[in-house]
N, C-alpha and C positions, 0 to 999 in steps of 0.2 A: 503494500500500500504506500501511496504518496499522499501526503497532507500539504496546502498550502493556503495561505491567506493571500489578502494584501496588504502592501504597508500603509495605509490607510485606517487600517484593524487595528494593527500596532500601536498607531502614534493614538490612537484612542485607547486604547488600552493602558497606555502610557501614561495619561492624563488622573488615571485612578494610581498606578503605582500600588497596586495590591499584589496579593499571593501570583492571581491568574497572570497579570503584568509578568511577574519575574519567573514564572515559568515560559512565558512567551519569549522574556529577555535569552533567556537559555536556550531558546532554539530561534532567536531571529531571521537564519535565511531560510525561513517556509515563508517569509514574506516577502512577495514581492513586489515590482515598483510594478504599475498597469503599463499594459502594452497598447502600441496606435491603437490595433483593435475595441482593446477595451476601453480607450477614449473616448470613440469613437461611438462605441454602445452607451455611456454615460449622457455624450451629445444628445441624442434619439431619444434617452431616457427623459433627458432635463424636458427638450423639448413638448415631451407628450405628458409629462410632468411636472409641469413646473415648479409645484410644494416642494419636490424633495430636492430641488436643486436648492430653492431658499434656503430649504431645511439645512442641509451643507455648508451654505454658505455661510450660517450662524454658528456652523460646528454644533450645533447638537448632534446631530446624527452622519457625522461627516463621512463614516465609511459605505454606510448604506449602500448611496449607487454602484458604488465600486464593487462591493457585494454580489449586488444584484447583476452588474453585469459578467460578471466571470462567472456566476449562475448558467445566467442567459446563454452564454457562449459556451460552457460548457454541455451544454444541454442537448 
């Protein structure tokens, strides 16, 4: 099996600096930076969504699209 996030997961994760944090610290490169593609899928996302773009842009939930799109793409 392979596990990976993005670093967009991280640096939220970061921001708590709990247990989960420093187990995440421990294994940082399952995280990666997004690729054009999944830019790209974020674009498309804001687009057809624009709450969650805002919602990002306030950093509440900054990793979300990112998320959802290496979901998407994965899928």
């Amino acid at each position: 099996g392979y596990v990976f996030s993005c670093q967009e997961v991280y640096l939220e994760l970061k921001r708590q600096n709990d247990d989960l944090f420093r187990w995440c610290h421990a294994r940082k490169s399952m995280f990666q930076l997004p690729t054009a593609e999944v830019l790209r899928e974020i674009g498309a996302l804001a687009a057809r969504f624009p709450w969650l773009a805002a919602q990002s842009k306030a950093r509440l939930n900054r990793a979300d699209p990112f998320v959802i799109a290496h979901a998407k793409l994965s899928s």
